[in-house]
Backbone bond lengths (Angstrom), bond angles and torsions (degrees), N, CA, C in turn:
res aa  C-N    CA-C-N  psi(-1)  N-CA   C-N-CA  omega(-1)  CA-C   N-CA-C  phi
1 X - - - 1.465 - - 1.517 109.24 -
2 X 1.505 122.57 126.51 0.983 112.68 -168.67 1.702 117.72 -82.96
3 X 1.353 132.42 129.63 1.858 117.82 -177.90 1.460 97.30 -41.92
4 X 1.308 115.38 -58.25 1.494 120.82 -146.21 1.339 114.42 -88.35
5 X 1.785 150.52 131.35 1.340 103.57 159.41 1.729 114.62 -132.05
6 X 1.009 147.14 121.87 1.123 151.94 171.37 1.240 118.53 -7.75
7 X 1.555 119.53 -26.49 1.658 105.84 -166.77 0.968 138.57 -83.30
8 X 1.114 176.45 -132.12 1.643 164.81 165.10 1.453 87.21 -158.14
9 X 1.595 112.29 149.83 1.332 123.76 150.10 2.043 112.21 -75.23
10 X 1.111 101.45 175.98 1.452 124.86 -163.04 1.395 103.57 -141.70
11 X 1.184 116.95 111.99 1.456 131.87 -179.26 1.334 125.15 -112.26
12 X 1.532 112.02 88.66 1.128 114.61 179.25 1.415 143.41 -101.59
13 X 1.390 120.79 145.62 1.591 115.04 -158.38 1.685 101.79 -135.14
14 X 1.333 100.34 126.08 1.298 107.37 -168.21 1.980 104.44 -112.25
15 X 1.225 106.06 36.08 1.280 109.05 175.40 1.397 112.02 -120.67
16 X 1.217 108.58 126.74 1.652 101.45 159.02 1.644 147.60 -13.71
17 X 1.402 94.65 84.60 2.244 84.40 -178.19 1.352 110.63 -45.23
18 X 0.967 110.30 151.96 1.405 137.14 174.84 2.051 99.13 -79.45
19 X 1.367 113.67 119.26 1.485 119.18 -159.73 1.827 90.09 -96.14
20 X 1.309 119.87 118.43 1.614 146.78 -161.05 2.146 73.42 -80.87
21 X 1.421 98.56 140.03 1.718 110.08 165.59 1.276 109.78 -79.28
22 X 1.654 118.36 108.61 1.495 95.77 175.92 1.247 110.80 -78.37
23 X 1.901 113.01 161.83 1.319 126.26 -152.50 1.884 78.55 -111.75
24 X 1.444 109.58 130.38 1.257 143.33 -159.18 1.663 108.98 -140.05
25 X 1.086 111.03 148.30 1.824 112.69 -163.85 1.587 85.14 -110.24
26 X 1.075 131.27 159.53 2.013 153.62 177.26 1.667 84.63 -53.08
27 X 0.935 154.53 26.85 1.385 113.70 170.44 1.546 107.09 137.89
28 X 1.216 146.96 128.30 1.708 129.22 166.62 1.520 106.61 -64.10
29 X 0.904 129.80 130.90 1.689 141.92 -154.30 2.060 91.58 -108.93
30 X 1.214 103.34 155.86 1.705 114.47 -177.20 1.748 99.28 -59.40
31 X 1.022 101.11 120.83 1.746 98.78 172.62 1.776 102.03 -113.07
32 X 1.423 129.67 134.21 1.026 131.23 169.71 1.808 106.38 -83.56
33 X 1.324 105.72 114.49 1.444 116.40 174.86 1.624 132.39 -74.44
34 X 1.212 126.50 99.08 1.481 122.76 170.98 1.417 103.57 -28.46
35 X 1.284 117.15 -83.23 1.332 112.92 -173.63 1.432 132.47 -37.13
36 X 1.394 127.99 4.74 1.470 157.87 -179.62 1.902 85.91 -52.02
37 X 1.476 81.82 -82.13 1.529 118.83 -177.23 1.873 120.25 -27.61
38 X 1.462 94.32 -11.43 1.613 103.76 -179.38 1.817 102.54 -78.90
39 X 1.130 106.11 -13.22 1.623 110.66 -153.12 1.280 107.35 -116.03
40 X 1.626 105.81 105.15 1.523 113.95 -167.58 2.119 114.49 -37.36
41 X 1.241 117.54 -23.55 1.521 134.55 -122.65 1.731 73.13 -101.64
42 X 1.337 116.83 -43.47 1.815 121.86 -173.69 1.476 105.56 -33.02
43 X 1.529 137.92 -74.73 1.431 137.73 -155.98 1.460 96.99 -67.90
44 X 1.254 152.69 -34.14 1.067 144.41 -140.24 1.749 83.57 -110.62
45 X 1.253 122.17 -28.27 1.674 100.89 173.49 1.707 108.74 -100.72
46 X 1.412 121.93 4.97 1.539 120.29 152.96 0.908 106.09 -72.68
47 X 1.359 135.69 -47.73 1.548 130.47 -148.93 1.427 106.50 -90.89
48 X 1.693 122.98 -11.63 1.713 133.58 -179.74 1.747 102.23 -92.91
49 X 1.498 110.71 -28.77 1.357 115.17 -153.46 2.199 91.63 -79.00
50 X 1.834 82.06 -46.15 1.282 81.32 178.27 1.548 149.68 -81.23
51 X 1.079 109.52 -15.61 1.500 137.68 174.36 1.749 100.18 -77.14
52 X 1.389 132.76 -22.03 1.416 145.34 -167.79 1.954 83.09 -73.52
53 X 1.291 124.18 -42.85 1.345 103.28 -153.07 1.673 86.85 -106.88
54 X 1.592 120.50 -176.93 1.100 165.18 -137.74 1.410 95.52 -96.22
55 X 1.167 126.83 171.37 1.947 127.19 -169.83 1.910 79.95 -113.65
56 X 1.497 107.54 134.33 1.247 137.14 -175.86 1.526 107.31 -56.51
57 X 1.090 157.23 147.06 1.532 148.22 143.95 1.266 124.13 -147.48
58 X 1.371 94.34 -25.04 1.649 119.24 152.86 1.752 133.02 -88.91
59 X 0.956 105.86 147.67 2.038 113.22 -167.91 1.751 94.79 -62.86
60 X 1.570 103.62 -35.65 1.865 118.44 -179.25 1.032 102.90 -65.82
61 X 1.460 127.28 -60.76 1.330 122.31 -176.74 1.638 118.65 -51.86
62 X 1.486 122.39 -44.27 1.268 110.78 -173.28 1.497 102.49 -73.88
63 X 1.716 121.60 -52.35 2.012 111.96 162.10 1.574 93.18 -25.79
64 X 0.822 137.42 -95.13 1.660 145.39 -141.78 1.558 91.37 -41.26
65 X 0.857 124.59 -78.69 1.528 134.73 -174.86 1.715 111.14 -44.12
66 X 1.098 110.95 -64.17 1.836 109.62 169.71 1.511 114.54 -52.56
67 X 1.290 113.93 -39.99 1.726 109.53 -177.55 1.404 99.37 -68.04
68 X 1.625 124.02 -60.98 1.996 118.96 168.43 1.567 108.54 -41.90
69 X 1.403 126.34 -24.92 1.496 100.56 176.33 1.667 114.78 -85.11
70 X 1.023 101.57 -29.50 1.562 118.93 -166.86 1.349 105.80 -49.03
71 X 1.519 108.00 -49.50 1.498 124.82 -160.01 1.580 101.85 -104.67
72 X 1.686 127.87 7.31 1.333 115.10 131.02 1.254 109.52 -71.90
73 X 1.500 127.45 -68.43 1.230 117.75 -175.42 1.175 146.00 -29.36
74 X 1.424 114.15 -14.36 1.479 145.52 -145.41 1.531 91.60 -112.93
75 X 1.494 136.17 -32.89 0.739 131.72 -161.80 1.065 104.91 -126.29
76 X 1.660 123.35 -23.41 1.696 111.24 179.49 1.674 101.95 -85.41
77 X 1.229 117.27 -9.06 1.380 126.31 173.46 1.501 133.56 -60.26
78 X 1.413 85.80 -41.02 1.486 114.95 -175.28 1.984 104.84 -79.42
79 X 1.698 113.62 -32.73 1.304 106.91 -153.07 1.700 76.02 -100.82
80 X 0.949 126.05 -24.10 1.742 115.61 -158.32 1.718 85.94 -102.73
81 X 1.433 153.32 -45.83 1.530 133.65 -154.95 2.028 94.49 -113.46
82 X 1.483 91.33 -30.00 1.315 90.49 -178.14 1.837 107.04 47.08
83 X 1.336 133.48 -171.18 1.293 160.30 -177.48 1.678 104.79 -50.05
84 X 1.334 127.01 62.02 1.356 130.29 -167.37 1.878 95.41 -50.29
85 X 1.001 120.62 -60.20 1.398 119.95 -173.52 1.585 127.66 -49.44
86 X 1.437 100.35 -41.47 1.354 119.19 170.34 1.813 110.91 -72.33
87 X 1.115 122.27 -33.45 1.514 122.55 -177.76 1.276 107.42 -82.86
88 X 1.647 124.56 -20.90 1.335 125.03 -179.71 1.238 104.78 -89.54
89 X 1.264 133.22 -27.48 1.619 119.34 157.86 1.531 109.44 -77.21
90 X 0.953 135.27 -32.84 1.442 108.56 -178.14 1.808 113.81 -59.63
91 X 2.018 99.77 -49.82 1.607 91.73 -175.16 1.664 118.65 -57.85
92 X 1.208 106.46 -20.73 1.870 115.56 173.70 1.712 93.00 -53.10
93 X 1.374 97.79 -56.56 2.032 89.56 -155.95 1.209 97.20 -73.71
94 X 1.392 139.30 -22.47 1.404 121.46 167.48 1.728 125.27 -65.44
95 X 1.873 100.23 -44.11 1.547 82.86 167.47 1.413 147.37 -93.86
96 X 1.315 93.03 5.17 2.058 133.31 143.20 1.935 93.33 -46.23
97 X 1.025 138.92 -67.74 0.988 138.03 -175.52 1.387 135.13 -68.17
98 X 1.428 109.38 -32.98 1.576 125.38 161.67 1.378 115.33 -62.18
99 X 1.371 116.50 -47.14 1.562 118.91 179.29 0.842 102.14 -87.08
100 X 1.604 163.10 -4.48 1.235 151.61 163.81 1.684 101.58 -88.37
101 X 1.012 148.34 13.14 1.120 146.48 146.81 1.535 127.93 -57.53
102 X 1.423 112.46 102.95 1.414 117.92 166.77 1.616 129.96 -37.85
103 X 1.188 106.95 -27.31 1.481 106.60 165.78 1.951 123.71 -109.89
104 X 1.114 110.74 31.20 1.096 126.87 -172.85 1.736 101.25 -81.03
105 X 1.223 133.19 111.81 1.398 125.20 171.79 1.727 107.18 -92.86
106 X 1.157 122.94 -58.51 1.558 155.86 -159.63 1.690 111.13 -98.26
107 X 1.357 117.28 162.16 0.853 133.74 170.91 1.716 97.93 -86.90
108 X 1.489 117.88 131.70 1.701 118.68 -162.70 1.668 91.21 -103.70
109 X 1.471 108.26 170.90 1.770 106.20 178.63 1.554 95.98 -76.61
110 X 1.181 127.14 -37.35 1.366 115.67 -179.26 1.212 112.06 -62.36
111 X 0.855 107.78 -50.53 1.532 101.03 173.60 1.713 133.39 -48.73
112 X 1.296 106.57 -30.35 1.427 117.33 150.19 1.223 122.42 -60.28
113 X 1.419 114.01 -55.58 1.326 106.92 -167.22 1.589 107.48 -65.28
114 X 1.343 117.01 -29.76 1.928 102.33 179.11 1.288 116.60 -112.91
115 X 1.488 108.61 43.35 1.224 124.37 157.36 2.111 104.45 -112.95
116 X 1.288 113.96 -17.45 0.990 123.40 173.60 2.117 113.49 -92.67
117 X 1.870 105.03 -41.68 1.293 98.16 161.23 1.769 115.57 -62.44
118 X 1.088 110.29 -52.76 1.801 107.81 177.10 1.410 122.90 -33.01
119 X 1.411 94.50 -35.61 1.911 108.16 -176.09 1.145 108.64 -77.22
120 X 1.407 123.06 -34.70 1.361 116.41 155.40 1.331 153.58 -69.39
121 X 1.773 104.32 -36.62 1.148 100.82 162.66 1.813 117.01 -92.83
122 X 1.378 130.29 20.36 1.603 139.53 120.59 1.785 114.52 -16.60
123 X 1.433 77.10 -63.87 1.739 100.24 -166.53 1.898 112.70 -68.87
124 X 1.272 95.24 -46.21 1.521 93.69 166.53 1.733 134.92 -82.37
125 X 1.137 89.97 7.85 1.775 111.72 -173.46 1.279 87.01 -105.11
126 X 1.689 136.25 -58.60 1.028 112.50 172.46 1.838 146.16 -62.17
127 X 1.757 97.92 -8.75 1.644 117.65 -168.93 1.805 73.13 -73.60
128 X 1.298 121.51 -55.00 1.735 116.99 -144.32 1.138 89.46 -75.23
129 X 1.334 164.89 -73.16 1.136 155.32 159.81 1.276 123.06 -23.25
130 X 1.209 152.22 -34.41 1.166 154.31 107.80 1.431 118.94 3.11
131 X 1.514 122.48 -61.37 0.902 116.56 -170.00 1.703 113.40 -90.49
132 X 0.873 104.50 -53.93 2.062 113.54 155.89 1.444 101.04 -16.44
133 X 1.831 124.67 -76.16 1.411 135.91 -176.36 1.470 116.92 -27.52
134 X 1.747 108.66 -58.18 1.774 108.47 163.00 1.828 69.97 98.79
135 X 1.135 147.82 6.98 1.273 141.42 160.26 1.256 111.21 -46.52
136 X 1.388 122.26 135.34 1.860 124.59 -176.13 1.144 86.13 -133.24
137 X 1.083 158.99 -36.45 1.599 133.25 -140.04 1.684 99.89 -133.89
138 X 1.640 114.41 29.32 1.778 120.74 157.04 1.168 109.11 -112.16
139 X 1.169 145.56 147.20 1.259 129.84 137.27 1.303 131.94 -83.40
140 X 0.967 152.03 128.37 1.691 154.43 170.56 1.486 112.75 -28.97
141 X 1.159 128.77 141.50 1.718 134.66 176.83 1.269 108.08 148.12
142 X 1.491 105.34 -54.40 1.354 121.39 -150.82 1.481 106.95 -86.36
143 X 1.603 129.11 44.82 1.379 123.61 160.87 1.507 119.30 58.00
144 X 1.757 100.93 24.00 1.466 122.32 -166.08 2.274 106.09 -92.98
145 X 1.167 109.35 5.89 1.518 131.93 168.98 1.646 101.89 -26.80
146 X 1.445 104.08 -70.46 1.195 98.19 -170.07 1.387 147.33 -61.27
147 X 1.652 96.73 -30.71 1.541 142.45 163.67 1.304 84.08 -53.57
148 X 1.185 130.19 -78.87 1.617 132.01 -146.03 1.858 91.24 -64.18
149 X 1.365 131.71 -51.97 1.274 134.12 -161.73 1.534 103.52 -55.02
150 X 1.516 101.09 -37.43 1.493 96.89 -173.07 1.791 120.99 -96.85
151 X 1.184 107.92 -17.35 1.614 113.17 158.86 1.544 109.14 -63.05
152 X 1.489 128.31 -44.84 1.105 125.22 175.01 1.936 133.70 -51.36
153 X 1.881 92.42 -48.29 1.327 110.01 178.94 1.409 89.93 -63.74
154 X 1.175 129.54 -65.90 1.517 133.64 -148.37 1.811 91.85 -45.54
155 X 1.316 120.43 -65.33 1.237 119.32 -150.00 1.729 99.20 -76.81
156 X 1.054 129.17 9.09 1.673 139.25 -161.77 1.832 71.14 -114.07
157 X 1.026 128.27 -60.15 1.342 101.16 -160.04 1.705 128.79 -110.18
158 X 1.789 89.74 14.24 1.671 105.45 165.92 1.642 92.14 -97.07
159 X 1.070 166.62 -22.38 0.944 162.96 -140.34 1.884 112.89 -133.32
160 X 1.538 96.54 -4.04 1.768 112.03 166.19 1.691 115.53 -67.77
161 X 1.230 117.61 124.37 1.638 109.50 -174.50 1.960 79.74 -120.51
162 X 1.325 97.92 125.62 1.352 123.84 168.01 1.632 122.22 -91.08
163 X 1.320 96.85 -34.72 1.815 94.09 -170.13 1.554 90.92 -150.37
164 X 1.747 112.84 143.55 1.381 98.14 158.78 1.408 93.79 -130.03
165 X 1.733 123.08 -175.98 1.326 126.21 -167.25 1.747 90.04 -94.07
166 X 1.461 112.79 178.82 1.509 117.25 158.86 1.467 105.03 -134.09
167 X 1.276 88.24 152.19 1.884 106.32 -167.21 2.241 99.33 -29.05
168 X 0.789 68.29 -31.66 1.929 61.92 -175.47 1.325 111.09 -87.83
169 X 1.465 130.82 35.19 1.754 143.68 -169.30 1.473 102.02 39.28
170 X 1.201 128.29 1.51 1.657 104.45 173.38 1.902 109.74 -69.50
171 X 1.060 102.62 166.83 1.633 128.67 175.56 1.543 107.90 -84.61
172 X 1.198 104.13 121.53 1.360 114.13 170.41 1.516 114.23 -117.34
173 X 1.390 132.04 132.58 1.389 136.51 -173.92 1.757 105.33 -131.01
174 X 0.789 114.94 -9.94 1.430 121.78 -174.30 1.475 121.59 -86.27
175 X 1.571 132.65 92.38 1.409 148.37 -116.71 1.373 89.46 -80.15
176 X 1.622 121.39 -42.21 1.871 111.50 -166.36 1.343 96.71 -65.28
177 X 1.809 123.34 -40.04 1.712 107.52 -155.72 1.701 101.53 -87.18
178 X 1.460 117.25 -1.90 1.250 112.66 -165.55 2.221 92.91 -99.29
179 X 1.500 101.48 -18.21 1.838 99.84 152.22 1.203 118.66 -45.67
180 X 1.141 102.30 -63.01 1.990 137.13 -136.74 1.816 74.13 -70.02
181 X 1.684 128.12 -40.67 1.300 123.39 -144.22 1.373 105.71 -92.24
182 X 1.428 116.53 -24.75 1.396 134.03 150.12 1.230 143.46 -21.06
183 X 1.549 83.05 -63.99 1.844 112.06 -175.31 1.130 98.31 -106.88
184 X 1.425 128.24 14.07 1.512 109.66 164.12 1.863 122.51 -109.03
185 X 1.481 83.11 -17.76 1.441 109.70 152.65 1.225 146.52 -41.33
186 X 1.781 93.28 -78.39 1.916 101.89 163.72 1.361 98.60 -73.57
187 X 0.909 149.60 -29.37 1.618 127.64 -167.38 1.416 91.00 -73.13
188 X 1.502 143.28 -58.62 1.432 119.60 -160.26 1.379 92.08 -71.86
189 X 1.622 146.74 -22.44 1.022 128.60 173.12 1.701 128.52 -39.85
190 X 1.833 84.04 -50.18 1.848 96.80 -144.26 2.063 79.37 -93.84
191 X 1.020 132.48 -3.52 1.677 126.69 164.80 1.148 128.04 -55.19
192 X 1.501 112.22 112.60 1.005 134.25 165.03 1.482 110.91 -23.07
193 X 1.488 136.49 125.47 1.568 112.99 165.11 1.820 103.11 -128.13
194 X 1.296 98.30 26.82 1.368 95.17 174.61 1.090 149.92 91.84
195 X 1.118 141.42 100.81 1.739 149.18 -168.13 1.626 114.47 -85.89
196 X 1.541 108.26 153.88 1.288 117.09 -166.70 1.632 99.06 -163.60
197 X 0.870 107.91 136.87 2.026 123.30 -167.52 0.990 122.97 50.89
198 X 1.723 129.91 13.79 1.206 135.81 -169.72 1.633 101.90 -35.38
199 X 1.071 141.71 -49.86 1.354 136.95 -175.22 1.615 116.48 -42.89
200 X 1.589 96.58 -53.92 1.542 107.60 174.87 1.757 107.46 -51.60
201 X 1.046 126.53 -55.57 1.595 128.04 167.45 1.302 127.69 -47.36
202 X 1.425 117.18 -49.46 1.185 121.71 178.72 1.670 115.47 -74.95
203 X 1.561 121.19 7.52 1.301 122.93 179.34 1.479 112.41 -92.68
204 X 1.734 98.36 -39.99 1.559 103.40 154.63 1.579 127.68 -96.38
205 X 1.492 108.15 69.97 1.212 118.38 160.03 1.709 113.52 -138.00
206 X 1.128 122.12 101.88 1.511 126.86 -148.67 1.626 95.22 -68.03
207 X 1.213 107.64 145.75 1.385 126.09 -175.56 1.541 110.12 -83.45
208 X 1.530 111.22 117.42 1.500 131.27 178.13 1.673 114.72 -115.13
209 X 1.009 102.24 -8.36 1.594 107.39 177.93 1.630 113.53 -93.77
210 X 1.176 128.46 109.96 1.486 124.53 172.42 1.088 102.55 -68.84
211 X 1.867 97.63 -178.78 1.919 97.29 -171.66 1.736 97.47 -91.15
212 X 1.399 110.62 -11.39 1.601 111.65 171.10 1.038 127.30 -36.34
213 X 2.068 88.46 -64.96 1.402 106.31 -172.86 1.169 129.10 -72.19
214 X 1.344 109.70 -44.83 1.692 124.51 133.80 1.742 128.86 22.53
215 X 1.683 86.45 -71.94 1.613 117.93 -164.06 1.744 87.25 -88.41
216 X 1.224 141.34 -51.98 1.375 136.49 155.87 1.687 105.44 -2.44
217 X 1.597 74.52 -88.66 1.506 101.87 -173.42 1.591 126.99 -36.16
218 X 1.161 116.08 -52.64 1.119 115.76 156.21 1.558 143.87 -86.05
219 X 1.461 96.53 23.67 1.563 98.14 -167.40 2.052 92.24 -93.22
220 X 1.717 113.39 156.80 0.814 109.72 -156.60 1.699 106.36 -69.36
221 X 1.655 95.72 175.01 1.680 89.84 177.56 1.407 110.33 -104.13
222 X 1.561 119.59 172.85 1.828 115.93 -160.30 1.176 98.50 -150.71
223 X 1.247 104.08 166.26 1.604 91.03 -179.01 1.385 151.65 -79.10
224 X 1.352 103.97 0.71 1.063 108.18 -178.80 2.250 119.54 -87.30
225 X 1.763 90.82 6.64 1.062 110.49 145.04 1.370 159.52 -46.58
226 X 1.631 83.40 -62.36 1.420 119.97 169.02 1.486 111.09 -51.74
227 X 1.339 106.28 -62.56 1.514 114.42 -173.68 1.327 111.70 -88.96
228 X 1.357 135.59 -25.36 1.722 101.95 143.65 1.746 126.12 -49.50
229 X 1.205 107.25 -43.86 1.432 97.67 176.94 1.072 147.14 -51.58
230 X 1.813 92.48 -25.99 1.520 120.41 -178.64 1.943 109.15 -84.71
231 X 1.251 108.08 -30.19 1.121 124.74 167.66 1.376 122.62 -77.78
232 X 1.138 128.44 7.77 1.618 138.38 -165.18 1.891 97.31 -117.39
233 X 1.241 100.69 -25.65 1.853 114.28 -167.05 1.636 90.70 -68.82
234 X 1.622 101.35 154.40 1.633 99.79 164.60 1.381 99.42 -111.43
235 X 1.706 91.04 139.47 1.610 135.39 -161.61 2.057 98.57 -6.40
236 X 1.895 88.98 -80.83 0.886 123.59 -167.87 1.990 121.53 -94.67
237 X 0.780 92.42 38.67 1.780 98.35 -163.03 1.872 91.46 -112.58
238 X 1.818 112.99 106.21 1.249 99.27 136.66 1.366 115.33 84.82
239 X 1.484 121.18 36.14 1.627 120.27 -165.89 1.607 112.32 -75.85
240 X 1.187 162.54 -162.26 1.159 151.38 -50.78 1.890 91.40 161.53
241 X 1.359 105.32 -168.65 1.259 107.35 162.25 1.647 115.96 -105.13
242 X 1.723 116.53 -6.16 1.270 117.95 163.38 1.371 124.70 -93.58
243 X 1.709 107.84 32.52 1.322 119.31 -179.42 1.679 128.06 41.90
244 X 1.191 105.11 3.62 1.660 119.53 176.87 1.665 114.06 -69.47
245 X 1.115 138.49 85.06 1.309 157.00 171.23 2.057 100.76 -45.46
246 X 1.697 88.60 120.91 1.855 88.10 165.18 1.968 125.77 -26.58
247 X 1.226 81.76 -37.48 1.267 96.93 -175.63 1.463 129.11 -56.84
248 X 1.651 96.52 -40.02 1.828 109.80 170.05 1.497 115.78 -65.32
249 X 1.505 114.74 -33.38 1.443 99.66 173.60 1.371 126.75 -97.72
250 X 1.630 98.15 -3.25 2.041 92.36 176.36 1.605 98.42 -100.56
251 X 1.688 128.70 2.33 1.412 99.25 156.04 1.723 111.36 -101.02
252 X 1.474 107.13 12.31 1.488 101.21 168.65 1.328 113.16 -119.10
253 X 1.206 123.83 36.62 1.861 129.21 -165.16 0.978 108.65 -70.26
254 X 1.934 135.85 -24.88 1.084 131.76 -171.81 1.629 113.31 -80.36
255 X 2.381 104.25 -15.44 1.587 88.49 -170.17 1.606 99.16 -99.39
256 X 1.323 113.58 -34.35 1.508 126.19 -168.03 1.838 111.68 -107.46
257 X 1.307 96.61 10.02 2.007 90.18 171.67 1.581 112.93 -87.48
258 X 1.705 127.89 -11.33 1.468 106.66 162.22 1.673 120.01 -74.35
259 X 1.640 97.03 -22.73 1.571 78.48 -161.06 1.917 91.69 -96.04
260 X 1.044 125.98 -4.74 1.632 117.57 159.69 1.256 114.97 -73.32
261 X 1.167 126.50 -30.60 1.576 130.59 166.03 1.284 113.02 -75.21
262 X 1.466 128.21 -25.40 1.067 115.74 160.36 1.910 131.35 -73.51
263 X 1.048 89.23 -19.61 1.305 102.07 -174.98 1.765 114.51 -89.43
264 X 0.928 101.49 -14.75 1.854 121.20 -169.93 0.992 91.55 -110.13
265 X 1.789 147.33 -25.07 1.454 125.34 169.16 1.740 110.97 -58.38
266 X 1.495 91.24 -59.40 1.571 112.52 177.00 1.094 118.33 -41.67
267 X 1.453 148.59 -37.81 1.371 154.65 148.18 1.816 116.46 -43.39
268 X 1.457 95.57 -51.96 1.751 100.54 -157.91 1.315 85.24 -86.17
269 X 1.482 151.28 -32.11 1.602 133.74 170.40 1.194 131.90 -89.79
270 X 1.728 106.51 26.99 1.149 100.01 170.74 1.612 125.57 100.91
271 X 1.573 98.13 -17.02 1.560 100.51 -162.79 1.762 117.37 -76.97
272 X 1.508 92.10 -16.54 1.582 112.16 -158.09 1.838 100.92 -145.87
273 X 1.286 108.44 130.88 1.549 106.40 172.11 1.778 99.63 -141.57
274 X 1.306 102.51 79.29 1.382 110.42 158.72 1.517 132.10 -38.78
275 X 1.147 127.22 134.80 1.446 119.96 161.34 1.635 115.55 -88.70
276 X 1.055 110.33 -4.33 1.278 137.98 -174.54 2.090 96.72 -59.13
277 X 1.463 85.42 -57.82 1.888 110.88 -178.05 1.294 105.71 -32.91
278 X 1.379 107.40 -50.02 1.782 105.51 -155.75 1.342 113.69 -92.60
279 X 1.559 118.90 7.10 2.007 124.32 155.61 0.879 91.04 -33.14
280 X 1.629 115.08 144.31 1.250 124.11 153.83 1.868 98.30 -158.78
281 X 1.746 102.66 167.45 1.757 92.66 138.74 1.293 126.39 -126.33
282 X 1.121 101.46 172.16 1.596 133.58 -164.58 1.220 91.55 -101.14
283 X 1.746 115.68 93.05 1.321 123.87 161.36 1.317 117.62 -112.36
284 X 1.584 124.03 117.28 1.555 132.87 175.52 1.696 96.83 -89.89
285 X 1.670 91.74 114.99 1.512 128.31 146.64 1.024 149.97 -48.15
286 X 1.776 124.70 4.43 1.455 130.61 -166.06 1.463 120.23 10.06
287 X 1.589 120.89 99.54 1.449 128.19 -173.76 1.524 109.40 -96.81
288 X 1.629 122.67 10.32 1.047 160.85 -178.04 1.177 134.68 -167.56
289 X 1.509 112.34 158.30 1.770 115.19 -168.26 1.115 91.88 -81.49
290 X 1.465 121.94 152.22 1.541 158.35 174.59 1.663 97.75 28.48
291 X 1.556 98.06 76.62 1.915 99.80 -179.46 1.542 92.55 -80.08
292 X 1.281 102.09 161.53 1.518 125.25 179.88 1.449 124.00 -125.00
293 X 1.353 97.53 -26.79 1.645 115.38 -166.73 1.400 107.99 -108.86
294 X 1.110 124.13 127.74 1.397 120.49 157.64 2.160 131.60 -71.82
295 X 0.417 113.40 -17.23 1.684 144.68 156.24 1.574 109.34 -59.32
């Protein structure tokens, strides 16, 4: 009889798992694609899409104008790059199939040509992955796809909040009430609750501002403001709720920088205070593994 024995039990369950809700975002939202930019055909449908509308002066007008580009893009994107991932496995299994041919002597023109499409869409599988990753310090070329695929997943799924608690320690998993728990949050956060003697306070706060700097400070802003500022942003870091990346307007500054400068004077002097301005999203950061609490 042996003391010891190698085998493991086997535990089997012949009941139905219980199916976990996957946690799903409202919708895939307009993403502006680097890889756009591979395709000679892009400037000539910015520069048609944009000239179609009205000169910007309003915060509405430029929304109005970015949502009409978005949703060309959205669609010339789809008919001209279509499913980059899916087309790069098919041309593989086709030229998997050309060279496995028994009567193959030569290199065929088809065969060039999707050994030359493959190389490209390589290259654009790696821009979209690339850009997903939030990587700054690679540059793209170097067959770096995978690297980028997996910096990306990783941070897509350290940065996944599955369950949070509610003020009464129960568990919540259910994605609308774990919104609702969100936005009910920062708003009592970010609320105003009101000032009273501000004068008395502001007498003891010693004065560091000259009347120089002062007059600086408030002198109006111009444009050549604007577009340093816009030029100071990194490329790709963090766009908006109209998904438009720094990047789309400082490599198009020559078609759309009067009427963004026009529209950003009008805001920053006062002329215009949109509610439009303060869109944003509400993205939770996990500052810890598997947070629960908002607090």
């Amino acid at each position: 009889m042996a003391v010891k024995s190698d085998h493991c039990p086997i535990l089997l369950s012949f009941e139905p798992e219980e199916k976990r809700e996957t946690i799903r975002g409202l919708g895939r939202p307009f993403r502006y694609e680097l890889m756009w930019e591979t395709n000679k055909g892009l400037p000539s449908l910015i520069q048609q899409v944009w000239k179609e509308g009205q000169h910007c002066n309003y915060v509405k007008d430029m929304k109005d104008k970015l949502c009409h580009l978005g949703e060309e893009f959205r669609s010339w994107g789809q008919s001209t790059f279509g499913a980059v991932r899916k087309g790069l496995r098919e041309q593989k299994k086709r030229l998997e199939q050309l060279r496995c041919d028994p009567t193959r002597n030569n290199v065929s023109e088809e065969e060039k040509k999707l050994v030359e499409r493959i190389s490209l869409l390589n290259y654009q599988e790696e821009i979209i992955w690339r850009q997903r990753s939030r990587i700054t310090w690679l540059r793209e070329g170097d067959s770096n796809t995978r690297f980028f695929h997996q910096k990306a997943s990783r941070r897509r799924s350290r940065n996944r909040i599955i369950r949070l608690n509610r003020p009464d320690g129960t568990e919540c998993t259910k994605v609308e009430e774990m919104h609702a728990m969100v936005m009910d949050f920062y708003s009592n956060l970010f609320k105003s609750e009101g000032t009273s003697n501000m004068c008395m306070v502001l007498n003891h706060v010693p004065r560091k501002v000259t009347n120089e700097m002062n007059k600086f400070l408030c002198a109006p802003f111009d444009e050549s403001e604007v577009k340093n500022a816009l030029f100071q942003m990194f490329p790709t870091k963090a766009p908006g709720p109209d998904d438009f990346p720094a990047h789309f307007f400082q490599r198009n500054w020559d078609l759309c920088g009067e009427d963004l400068t026009r529209m950003v004077l009008r805001v920053l002097n006062g002329d215009e205070i949109p509610t439009e301005i303060n869109s944003t999203f509400i993205v939770l950061i996990p500052k810890v593994q598997n947070p629960v609490c908002l607090s």
